[in-house]
Structures are given as C-alpha cells and as structure tokens.
Backbone as XML, in Angstrom:
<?xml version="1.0"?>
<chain id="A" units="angstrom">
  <residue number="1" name="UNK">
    <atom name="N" x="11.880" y="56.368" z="37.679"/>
    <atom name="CA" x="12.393" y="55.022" z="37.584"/>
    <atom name="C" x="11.374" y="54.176" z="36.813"/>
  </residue>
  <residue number="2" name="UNK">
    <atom name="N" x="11.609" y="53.236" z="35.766"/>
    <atom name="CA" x="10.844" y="52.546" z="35.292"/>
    <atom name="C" x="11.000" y="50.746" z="35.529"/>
  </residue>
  <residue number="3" name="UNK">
    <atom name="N" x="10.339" y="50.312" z="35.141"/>
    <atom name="CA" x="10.073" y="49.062" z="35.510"/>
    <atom name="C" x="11.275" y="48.527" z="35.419"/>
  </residue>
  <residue number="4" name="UNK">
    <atom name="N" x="12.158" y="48.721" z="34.224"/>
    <atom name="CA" x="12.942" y="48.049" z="34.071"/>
    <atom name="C" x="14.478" y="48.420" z="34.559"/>
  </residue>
  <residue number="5" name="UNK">
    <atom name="N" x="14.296" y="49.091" z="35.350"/>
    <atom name="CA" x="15.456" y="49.004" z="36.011"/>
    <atom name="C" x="15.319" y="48.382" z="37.531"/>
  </residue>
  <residue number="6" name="UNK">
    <atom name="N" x="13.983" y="48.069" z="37.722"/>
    <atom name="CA" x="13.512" y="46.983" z="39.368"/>
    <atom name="C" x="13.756" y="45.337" z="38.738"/>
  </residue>
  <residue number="7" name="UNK">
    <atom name="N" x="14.581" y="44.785" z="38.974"/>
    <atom name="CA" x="14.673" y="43.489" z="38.615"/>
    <atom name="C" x="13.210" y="42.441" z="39.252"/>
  </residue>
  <residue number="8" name="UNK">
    <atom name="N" x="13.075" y="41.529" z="37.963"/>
    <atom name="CA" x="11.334" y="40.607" z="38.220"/>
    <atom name="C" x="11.525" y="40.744" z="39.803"/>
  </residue>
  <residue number="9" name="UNK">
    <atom name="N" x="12.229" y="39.689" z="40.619"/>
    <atom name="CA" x="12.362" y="39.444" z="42.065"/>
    <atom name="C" x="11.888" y="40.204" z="42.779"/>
  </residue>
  <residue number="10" name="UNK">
    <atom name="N" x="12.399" y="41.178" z="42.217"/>
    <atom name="CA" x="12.028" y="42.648" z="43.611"/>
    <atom name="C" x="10.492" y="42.851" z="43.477"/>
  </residue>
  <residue number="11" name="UNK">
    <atom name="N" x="9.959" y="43.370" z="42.154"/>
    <atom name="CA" x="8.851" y="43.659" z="41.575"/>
    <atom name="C" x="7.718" y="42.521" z="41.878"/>
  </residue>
  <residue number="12" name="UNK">
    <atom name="N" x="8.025" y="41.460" z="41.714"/>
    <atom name="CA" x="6.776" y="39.941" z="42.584"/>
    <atom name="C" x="7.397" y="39.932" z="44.240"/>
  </residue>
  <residue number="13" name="UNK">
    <atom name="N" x="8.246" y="40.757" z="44.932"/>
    <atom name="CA" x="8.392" y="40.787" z="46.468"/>
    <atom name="C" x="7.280" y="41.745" z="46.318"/>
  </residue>
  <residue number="14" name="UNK">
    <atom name="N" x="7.541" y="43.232" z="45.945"/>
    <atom name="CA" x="6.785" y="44.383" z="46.628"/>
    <atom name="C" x="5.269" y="43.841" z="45.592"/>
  </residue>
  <residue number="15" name="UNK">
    <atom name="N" x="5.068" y="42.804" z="44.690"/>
    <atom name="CA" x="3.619" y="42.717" z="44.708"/>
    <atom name="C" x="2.930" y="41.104" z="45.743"/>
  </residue>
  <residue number="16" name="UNK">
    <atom name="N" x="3.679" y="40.575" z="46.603"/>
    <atom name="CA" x="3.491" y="39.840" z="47.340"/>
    <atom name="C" x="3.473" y="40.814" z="48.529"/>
  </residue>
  <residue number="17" name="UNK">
    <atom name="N" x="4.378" y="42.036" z="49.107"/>
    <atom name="CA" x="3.994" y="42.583" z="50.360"/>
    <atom name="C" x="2.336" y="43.518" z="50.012"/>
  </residue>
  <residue number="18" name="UNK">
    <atom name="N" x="2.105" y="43.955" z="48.702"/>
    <atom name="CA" x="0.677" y="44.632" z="48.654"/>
    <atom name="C" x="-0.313" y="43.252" z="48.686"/>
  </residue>
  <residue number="19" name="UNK">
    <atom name="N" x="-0.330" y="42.381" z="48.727"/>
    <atom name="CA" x="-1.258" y="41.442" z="48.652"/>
    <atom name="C" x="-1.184" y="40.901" z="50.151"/>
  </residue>
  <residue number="20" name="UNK">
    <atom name="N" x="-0.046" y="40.566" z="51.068"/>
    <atom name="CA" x="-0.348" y="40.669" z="52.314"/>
    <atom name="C" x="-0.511" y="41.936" z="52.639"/>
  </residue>
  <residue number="21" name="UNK">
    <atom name="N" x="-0.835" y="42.845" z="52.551"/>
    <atom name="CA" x="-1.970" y="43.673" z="53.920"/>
    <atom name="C" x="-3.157" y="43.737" z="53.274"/>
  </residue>
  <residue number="22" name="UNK">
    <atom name="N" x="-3.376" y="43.155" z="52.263"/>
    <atom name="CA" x="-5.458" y="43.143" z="52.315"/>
    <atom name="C" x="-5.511" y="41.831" z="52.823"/>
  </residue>
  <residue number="23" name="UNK">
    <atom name="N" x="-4.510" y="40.299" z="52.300"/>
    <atom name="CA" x="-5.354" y="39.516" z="52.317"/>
    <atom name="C" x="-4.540" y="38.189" z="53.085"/>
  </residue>
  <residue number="24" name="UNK">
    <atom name="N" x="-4.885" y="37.086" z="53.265"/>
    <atom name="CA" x="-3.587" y="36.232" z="53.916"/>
    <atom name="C" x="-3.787" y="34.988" z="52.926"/>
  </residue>
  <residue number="25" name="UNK">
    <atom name="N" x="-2.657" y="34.520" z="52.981"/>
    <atom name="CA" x="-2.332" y="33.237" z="52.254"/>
    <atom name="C" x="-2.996" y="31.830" z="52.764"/>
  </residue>
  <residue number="26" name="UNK">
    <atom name="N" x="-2.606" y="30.508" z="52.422"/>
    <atom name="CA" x="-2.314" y="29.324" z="53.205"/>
    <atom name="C" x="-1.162" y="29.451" z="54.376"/>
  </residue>
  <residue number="27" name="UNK">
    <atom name="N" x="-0.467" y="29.526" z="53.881"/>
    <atom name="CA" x="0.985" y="29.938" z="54.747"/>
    <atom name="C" x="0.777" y="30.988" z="56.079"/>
  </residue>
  <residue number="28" name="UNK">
    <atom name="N" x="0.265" y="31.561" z="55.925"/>
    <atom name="CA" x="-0.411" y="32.964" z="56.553"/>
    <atom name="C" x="-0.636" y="32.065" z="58.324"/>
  </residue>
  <residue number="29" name="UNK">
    <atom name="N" x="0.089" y="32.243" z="59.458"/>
    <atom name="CA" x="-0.300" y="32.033" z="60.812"/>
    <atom name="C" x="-1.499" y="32.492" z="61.541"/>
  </residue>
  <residue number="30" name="UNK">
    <atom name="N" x="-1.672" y="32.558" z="62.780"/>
    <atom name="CA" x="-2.972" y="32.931" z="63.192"/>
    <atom name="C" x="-2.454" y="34.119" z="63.997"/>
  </residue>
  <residue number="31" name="UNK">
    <atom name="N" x="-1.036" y="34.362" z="63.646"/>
    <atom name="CA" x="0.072" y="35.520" z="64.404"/>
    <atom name="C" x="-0.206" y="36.623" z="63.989"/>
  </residue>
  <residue number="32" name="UNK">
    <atom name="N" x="0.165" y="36.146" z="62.309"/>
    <atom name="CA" x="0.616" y="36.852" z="61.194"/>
    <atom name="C" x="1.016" y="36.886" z="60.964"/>
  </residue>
  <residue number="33" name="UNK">
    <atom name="N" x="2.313" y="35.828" z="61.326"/>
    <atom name="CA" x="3.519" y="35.463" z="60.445"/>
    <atom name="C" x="3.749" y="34.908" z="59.145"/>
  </residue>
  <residue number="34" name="UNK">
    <atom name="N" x="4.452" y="35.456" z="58.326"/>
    <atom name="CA" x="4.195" y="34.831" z="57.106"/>
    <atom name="C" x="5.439" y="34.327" z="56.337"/>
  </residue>
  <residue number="35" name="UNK">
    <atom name="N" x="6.186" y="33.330" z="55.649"/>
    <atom name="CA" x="7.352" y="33.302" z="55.554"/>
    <atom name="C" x="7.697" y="34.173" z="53.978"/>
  </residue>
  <residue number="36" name="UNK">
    <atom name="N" x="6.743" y="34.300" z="53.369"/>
    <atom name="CA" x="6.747" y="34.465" z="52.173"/>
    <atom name="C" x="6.756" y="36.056" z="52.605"/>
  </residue>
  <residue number="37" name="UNK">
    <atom name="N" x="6.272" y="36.986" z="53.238"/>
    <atom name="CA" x="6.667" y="38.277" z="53.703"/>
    <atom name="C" x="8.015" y="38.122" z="54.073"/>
  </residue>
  <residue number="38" name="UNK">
    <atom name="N" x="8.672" y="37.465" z="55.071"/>
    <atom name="CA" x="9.487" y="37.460" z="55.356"/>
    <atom name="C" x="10.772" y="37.949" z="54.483"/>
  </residue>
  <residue number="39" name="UNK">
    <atom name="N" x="10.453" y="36.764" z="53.284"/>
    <atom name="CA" x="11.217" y="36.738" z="52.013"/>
    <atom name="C" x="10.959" y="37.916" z="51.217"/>
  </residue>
  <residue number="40" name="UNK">
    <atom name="N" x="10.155" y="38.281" z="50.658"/>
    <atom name="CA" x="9.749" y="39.558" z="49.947"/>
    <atom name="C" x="10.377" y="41.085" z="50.767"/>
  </residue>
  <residue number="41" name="UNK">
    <atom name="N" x="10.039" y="40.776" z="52.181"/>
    <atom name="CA" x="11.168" y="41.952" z="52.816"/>
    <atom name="C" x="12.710" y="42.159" z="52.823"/>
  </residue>
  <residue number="42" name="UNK">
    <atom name="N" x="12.929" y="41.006" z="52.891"/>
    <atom name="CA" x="15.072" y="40.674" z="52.709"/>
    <atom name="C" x="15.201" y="40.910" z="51.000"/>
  </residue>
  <residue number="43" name="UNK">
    <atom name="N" x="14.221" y="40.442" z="50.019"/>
    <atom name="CA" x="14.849" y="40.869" z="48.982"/>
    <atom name="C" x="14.306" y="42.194" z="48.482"/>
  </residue>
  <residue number="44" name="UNK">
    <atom name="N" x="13.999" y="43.089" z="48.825"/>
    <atom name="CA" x="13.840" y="44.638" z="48.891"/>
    <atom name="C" x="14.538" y="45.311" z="49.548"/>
  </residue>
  <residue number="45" name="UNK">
    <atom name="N" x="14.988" y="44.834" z="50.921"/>
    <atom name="CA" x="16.588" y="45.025" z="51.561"/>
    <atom name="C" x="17.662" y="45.313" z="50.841"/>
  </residue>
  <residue number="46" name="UNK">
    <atom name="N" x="18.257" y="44.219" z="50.366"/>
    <atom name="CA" x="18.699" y="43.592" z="49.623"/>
    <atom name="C" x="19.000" y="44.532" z="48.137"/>
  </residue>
  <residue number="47" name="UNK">
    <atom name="N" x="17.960" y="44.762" z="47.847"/>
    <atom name="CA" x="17.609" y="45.467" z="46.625"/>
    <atom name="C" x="18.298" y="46.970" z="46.808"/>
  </residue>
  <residue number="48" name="UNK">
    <atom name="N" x="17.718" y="47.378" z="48.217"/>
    <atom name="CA" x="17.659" y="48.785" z="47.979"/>
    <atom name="C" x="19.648" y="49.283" z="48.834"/>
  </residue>
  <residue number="49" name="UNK">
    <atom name="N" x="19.747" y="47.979" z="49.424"/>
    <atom name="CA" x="21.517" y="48.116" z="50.127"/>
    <atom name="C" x="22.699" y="47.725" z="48.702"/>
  </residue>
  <residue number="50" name="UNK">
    <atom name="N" x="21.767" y="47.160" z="47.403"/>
    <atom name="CA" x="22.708" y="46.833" z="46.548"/>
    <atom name="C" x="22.603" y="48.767" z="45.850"/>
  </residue>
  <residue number="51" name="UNK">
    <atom name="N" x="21.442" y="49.196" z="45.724"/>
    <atom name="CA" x="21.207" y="50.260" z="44.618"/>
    <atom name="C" x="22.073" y="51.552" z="45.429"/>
  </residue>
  <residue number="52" name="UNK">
    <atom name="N" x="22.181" y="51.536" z="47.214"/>
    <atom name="CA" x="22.528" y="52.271" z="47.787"/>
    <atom name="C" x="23.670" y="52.209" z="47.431"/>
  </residue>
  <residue number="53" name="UNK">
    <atom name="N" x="24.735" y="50.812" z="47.691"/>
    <atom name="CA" x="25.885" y="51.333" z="47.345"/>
    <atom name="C" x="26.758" y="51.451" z="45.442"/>
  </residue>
  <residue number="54" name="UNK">
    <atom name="N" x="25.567" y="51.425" z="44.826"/>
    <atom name="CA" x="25.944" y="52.085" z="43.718"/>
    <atom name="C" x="25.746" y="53.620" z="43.030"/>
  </residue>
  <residue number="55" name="UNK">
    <atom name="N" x="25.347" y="54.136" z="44.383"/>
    <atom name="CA" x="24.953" y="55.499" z="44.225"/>
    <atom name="C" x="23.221" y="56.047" z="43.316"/>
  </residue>
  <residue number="56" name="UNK">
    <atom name="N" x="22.504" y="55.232" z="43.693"/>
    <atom name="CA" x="21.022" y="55.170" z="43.050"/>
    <atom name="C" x="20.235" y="54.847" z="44.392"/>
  </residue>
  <residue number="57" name="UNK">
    <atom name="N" x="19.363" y="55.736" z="44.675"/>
    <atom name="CA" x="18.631" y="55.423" z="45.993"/>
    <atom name="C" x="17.159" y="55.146" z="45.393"/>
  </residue>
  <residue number="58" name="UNK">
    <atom name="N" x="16.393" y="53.817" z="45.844"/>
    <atom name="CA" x="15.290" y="53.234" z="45.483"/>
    <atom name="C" x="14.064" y="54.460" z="45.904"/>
  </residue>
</chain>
C-alpha cells in the first residue's frame, strides 16, 4: 500500500497517535485523556470500516 491510497486525515491521525505514546500535548489530562487521540482513533475506524466494506483490508 502506498501513501497515496491513505487519505492526508488518516495519515496526520496515525501520525498524531505515534506522537501520543512518547509524548503529551497541552490538551493532554493528568488521566491521559486526550481529545485529539480520541479523534485520530474514530478516523482510522472510520477509515479502515470504509476500506472493509469495499473489499481492501487496511
């Protein structure tokens, strides 16, 4: 698979989820909640339930 078949969105989600587990944001709780993970996880969801039902598994 090459880059260009991961649309930008997806590609700045999964490089926002590698940047939360080394490091934390402003946003970043004292939990670890983060909303911006939050978001970066639903649109990789998202991503991979659209590619599923077109017969392309991420």
């Amino acid at each position: 698979m090459t880059n260009r078949d991961v649309p930008l969105l997806v590609q700045q989600a999964a490089r926002c989820l590698d940047y939360h587990r080394r490091n934390t944001c402003w946003r970043c709780t004292d939990t670890g909640f983060c909303p911006m993970v939050v978001i970066a996880r639903s649109r990789i969801w998202a991503w991979r339930r659209y590619r599923a039902l077109n017969g392309r598994w991420l």
